[in-house]
N, C-alpha and C positions, 0 to 999 in steps of 0.2 A: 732341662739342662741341655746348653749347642754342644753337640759333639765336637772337638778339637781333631780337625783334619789338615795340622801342619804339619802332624807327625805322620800321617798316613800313606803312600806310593798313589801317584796322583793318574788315572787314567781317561782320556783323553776321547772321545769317542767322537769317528768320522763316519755320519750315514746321510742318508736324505731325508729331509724336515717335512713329512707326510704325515698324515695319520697313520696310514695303512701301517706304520712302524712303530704306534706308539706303545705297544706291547712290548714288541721286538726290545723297545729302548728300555722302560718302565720296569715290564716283569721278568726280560731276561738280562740284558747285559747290566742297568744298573744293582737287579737285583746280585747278579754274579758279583761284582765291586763290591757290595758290602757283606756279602756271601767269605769274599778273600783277603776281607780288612785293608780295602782299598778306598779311595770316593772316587767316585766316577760322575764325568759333566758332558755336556757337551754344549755348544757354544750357544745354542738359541734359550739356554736358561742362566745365560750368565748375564752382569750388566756390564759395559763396557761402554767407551766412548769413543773408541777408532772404528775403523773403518771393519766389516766382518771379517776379512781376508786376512787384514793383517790381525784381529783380532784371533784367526785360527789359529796362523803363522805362529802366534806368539804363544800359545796354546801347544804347539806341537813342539816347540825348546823347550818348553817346562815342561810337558808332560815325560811321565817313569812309563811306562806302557803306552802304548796306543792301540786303540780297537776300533777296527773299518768294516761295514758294514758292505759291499759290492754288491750285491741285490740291485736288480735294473740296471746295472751298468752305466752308473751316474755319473758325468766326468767330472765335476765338482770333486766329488769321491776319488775318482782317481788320479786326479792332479794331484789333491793332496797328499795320499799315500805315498805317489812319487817322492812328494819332500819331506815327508817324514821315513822316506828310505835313503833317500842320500843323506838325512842327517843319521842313519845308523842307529834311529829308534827299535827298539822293538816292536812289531807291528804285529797285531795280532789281526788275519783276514777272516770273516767270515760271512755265508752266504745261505740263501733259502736249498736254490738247488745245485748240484756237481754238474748238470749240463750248462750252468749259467757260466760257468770258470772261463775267461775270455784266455787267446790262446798265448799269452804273453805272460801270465802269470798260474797259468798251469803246474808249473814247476814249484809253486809257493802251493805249504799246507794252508788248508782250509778246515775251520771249523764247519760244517755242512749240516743244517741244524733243518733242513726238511718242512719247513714251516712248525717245528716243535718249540714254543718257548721254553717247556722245559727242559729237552735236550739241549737245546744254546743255552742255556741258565748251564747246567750241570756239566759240560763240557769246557766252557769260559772259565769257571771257577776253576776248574781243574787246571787248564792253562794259566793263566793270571799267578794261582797260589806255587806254579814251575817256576817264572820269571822272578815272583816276588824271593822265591827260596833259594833263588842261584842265581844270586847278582855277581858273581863274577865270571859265570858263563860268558862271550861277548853274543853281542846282537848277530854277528856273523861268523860262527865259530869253523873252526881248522877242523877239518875232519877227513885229517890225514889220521888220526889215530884207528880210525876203523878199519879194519886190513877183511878184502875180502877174497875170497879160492871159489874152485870147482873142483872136487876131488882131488883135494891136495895143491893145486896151480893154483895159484895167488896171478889173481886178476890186476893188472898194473894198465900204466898207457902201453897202445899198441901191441900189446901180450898177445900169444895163440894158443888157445885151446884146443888141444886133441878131442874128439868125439868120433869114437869106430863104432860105425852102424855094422848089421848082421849080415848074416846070408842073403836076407832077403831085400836088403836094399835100406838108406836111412832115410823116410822119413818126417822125423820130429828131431831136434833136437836136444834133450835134458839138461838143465842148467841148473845142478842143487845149489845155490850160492849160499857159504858160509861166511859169515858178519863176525868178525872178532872185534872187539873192546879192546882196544891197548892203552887206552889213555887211563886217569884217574880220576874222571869225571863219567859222572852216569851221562850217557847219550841218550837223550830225549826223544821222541816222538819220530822213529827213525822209518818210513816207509821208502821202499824198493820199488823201480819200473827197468824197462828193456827195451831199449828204440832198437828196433829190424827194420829192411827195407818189407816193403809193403808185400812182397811173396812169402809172408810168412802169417799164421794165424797164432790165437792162443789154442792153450788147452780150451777142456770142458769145464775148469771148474767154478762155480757161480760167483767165487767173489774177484774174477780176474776180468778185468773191463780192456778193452783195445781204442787207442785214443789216434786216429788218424791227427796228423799233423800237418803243416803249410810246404814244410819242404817233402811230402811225398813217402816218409817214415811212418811206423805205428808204435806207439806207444804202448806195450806190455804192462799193466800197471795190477798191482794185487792190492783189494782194497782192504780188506781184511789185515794185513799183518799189518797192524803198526805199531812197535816195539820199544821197548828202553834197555838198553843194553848199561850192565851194569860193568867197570872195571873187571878185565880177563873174564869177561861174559862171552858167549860164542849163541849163535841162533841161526836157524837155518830158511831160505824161502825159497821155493820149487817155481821156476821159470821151463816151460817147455814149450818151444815156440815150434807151429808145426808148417810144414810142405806147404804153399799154395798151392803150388805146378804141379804139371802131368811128374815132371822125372824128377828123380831120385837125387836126394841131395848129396852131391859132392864139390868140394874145392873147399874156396876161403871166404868167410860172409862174415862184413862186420858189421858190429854192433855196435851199442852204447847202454853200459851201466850207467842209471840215474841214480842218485840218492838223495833222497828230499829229508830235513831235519826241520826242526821247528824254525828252523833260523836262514835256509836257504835250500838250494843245490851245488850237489857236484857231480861233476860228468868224467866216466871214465871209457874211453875208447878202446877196445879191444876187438878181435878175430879168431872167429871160430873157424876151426879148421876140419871139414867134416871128409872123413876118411872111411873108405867102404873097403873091407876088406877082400882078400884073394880069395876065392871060390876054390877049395881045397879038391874038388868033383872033377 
């Protein structure tokens, strides 16, 4: 008996037509589609009589998800992703490795599947079965509803942060940042980063990676937390950005809180304000 896939969430799949991928296609992303009660195609097993292009083209209006593959840094692939980002698809990116992430779509999540087909199988699924289950999420959602502080200061644009280092001079800086839920919708797939000018390092701890950038900044990124924050949910991520320099941190250093969601970023501009206190001696 043909399965009937009129009624199904139709997903759309942009990669390069190699072999080296017929896995990648076969036993992880098609099998993830019918893993999430989807069908999943992509355009060299269809039949058609226009042109390929427009043949994608027309492929990427109709498709309910779309899933791209960025491995080699194909521009076929990236052309297209482009237009199925201005049409306000959902795009679902994924790639072999995190050092492939070209430095323009950085800020966009990636499923990072390591050359593991079954970790890209069981990671897609779990994506795909978010999109299919919260279709009134938008493709690029408002995410003003997440309110986040440091010790009570609610982090806004151009906001300053107090930070009093000790006796002995400050240092590192400490950044508990708290993530509140205000909205009514579960927040998905919600990872945290910290652009500092380049005098500053990370901590020591093993899951926080330092992403130098094109204008001269470094990206603070924690790979490890990435969360769903449910309605009046709160969560915390420890950012401690420390000293590069011989002296001692004082004055006013800004920043930049990232937040990356499954569905974009947003950038909040802030100033920390590091303040050494009076030597009582």
């Amino acid at each position: 008996m043909q399965t009937n896939t009129s009624t199904k969430p139709f997903v759309f799949t942009l990669m390069p037509f190699h072999t080296d991928f017929n896995d990648t296609w076969k036993l992880g992303i098609k099998a993830a589609c019918e893993d999430a009660g989807t069908y999943g195609e992509r355009v060299d097993e269809q039949i058609y009589e226009e042109r390929m292009l427009d043949r994608i083209y027309n492929q990427i209006n109709k498709a309910d998800i779309i899933v791209a593959d960025m491995t080699g840094k194909n521009p076929n692939v990236f052309y297209e992703v482009g237009y199925a980002h201005a049409l306000n698809k959902r795009v679902i990116l994924i790639i072999q490795e995190a050092a492939d992430i070209p430095f323009d779509l950085k800020h966009h999540p990636f499923i990072v599947y390591n050359k593991s087909i079954s970790t890209l199988k069981s990671e897609l699924t779990k994506k795909l079965l978010y999109f299919i289950q919260n279709p009134e999420v938008p493709a690029i959602p408002d995410n003003t509803e997440l309110v986040f502080s440091v010790n009570g200061t609610r982090i806004t644009e151009d906001s300053v942060l107090e930070v009093k280092g000790n006796f002995y001079g400050l240092t590192e800086i400490p950044l508990p940042i708290d993530i509140l839920n205000k909205s009514q919708n579960v927040v998905s797939n919600i990872k945290l980063g910290l652009l500092t000018d380049e005098g500053f390092v990370g901590d020591d701890s093993p899951n926080k990676r330092l992403i130098p950038t094109e204008e001269g900044y470094i990206l603070h990124f924690d790979t490890e937390s990435i969360i769903d924050l449910y309605p009046s949910s709160y969560h915390r991520i420890d950012f401690i950005p420390h000293n590069n320099r011989t002296e001692k941190l004082e004055g006013q250093y800004k920043m930049v809180l990232q937040v990356f969601t499954a569905y974009g970023v947003n950038s909040v501009n802030f100033i920390v304000d590091a303040v050494q206190p009076i030597n009582p001696f």
